[in-house]
N, C-alpha and C positions, 0 to 999 in steps of 0.2 A: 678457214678461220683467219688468216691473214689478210686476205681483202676486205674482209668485214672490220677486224679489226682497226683497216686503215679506210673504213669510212667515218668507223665513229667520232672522231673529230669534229666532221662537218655538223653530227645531230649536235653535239654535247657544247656548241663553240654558237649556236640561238641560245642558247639557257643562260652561259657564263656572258654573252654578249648585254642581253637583256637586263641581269641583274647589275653590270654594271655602269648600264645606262640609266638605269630608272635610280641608282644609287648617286649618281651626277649629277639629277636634278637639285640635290639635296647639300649635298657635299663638296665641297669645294677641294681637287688637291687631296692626297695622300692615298695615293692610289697603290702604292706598297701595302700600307694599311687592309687596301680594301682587298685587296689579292690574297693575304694572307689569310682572312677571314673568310675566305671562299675556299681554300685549298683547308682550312679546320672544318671547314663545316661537311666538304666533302667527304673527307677523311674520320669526319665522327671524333675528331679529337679538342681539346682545350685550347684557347689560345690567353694569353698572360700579356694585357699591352702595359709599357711603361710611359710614363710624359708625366709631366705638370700639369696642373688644373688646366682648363680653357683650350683643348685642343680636341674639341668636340668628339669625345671617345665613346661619350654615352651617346648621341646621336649619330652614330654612326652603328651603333648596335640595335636600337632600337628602329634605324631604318632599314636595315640588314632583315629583322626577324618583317617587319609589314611584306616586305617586297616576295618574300619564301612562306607566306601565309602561316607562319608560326606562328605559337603562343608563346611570352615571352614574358617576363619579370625580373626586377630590378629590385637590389638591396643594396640600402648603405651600408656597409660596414663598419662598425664604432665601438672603440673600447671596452662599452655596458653591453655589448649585444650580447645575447644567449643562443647557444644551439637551437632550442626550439621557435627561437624566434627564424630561424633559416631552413628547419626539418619541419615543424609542426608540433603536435602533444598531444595529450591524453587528454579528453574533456569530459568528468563525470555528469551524467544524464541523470540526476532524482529521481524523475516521473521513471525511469525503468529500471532504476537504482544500478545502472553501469557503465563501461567507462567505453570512449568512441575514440578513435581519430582525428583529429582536423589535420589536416596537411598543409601544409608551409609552403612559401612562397618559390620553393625549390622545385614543386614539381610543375615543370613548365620544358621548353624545346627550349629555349636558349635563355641561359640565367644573364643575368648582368651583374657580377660582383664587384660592386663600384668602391674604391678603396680598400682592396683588401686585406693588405698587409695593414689593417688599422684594427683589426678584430684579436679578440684572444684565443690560446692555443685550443682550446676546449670548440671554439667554432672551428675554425682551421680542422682538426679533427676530423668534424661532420660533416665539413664540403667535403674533405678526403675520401671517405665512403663514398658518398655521391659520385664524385669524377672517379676512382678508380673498378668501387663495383657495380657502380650504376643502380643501385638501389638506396635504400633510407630507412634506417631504423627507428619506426616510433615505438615505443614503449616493450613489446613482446611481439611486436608485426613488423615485418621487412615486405615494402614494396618497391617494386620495379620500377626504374623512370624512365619517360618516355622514350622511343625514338622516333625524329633524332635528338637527344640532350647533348648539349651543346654550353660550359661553362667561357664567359667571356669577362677576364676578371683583368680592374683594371687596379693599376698600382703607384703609387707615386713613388720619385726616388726616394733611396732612403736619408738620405742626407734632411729629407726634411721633418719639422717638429710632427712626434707623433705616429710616426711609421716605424715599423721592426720588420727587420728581413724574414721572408714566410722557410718554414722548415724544407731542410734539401728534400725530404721522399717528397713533398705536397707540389713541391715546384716541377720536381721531375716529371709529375705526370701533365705538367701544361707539354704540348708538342711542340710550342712556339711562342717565345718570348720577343715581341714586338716592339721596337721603338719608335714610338710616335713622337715625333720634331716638331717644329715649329715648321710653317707654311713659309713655303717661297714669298718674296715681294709680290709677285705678279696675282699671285694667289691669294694672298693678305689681301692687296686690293679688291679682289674680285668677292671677297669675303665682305669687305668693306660695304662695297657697291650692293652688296645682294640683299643689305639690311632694309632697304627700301620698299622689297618686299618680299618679305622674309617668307624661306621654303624650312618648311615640317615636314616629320614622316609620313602628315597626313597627304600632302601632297603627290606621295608614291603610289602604285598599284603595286597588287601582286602579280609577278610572270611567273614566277615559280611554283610548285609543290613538290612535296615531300617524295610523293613519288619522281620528281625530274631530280631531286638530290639521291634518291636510291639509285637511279639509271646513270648514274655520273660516278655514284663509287664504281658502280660494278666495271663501267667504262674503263678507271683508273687501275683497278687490279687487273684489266685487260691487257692493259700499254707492254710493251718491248719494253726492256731493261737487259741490256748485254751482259753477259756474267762479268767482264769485266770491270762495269760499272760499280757491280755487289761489291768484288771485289775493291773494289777504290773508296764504297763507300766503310768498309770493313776497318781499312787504313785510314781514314779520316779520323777516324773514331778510337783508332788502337794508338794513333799518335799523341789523343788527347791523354794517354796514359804512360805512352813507354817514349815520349820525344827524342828520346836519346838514340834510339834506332833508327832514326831518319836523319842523323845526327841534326834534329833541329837542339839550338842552345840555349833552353830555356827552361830544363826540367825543374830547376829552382825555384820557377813560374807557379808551377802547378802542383795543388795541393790535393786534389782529389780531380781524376779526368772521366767524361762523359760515360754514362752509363749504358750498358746493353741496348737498354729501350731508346737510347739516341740513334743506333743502328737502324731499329725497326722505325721508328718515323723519320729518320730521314731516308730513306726509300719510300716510304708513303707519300712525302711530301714532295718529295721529286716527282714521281710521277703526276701528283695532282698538279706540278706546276707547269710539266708538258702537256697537259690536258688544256691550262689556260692558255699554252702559249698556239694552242693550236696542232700538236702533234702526237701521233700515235706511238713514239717513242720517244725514251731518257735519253737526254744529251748532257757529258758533265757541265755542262755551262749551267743546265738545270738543278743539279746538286752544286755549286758552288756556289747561285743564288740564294737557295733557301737555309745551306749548312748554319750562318750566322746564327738565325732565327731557330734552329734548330738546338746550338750548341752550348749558346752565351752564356744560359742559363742552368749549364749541366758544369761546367767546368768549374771548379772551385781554387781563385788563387792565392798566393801564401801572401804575408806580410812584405814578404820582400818584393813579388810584384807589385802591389802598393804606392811602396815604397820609391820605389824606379817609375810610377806612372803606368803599368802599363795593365790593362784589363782584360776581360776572355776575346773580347772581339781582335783585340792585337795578336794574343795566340792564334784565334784563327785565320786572320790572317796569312799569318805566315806558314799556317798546314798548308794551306789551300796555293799558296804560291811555291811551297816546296813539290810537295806532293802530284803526281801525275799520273794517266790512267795507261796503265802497260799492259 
């Protein structure tokens, strides 16, 4: 089992290779971005990106599902929208005097929830279902969604007009809260340059299937992970709640610290980041990359961090610089 285990790299590292090269042709730059959206999709779980408008969030999802020959749909999100406009509804039939299903834009492999935090609590809700039990309630029928479903929901900050911050369970279940920046100089230009003639999604093929994303989980629940790792990844996580046992000085910070289910994906996503990087086992440099993206979004700070400046990514930070694997 060990030697197999440490071939699999070599099969799993053509797949992750290909996807993102054929996503290069397209994309210019943020390649954090695009890593992270391969280590969700591996993993079967949600990823939540943040940015301002214009930082091509939406074509960068929409190139993602061409290349993995998924089926894929996109909703705006807006104030007036209705659940059924995002699950589906009841359509009574006359000629047979009864009522049907139509299904909603939701059931697809990879959603696009474009502005989300712009939608009201009653939608919010009905994605919740969806991402956490994976099915959809129309009217007296629950059906199953595909795999692999895949929500990719994108948010502006909140600072601006028109957004409310989405409810702590609903965020919980994104695995990875992503922040998409602005593009280097070098990159801008080359963005610049590329308008000349301009790359589409149509311009990708597909290298992937559904079956090479099945063979890549299975890959990643394969990987080495040292119990001591668990354990570090245990204490990451237990710091976001008790800091004062680490004597880190900021319990003041922290108003609510990361949840169980941070535990559990961040050992998921360590390993899928060892799989990108090439390796059949967890190194902490591989959980201290992804913890950010993992935690930012779990930890909830008080007033008075605010107040002082400082956010979840400062707290972790400073775990991750205290904290060591023994």
């Amino acid at each position: 089992m060990i030697n197999q285990i440490q071939n699999l790299p070599e099969s799993c590292t053509k797949i992750i290779t290909a996807v993102q090269d054929e996503m290069a042709k397209v994309i210019v730059g943020q390649k954090t971005v695009l890593d992270r959206m391969i280590i969700g999709l591996i993993c079967n779980q949600h990823i939540l990106l943040e940015g301002v408008p214009g930082l091509a969030k939406t074509l960068i999802v929409t190139t993602l599902a061409k290349i993995i020959s998924l089926e894929s749909s996109r909703i705006q999100f807006t104030p007036d929208l209705l659940p059924a406009d995002l699950t589906g509804t009841m359509i009574y039939n006359p000629g047979k005097g009864e009522f049907y299903s139509r299904k909603g834009p939701i059931f697809t492999n990879i959603l696009l929830a474009d502005e989300v935090n712009r939608a009201p609590a009653k939608v919010q809700s009905a994605l919740l279902e969806a991402m956490q039990e994976r099915q959809v309630t129309i009217g007296d029928e629950t059906f199953p969604l595909d795999d692999p479903f895949m929500v990719l929901a994108t948010q502006n900050p909140v600072e601006q007009e028109g957004t409310y911050p989405l409810p702590e369970a609903q965020v919980d279940r994104f695995m990875l809260k992503v922040l998409v920046d602005y593009p280097e100089r070098i990159e801008e230009l080359a963005i610049l340059r590329s308008q000349k003639n301009i790359s589409a999604p149509e311009m990708v093929h597909p290298v992937c299937s559904v079956a090479d994303i099945r063979a890549l989980r299975q890959m990643t629940d394969e990987l080495y992970m040292d119990p001591r790792l668990e354990e570090y990844i245990i204490d990451i996580v237990q710091a976001t709640r008790y800091p004062a046992k680490w004597n880190l000085e900021f319990a003041n910070f922290i108003q609510i610290g990361a949840s169980p289910r941070a535990s559990i994906f961040l050992s998921q996503a360590a390993r899928a980041m060892a799989l990108l990087r090439g390796r059949s086992y967890v190194t902490p440099g591989d959980i201290k990359e992804i913890a950010p993206d993992v935690l930012r979004h779990r930890i909830i700070i008080t007033y008075e961090a605010e107040a002082e400046g400082r956010d979840s990514d400062w707290i972790i930070r400073k775990i991750l610089e205290t904290l060591a694997v023994v």
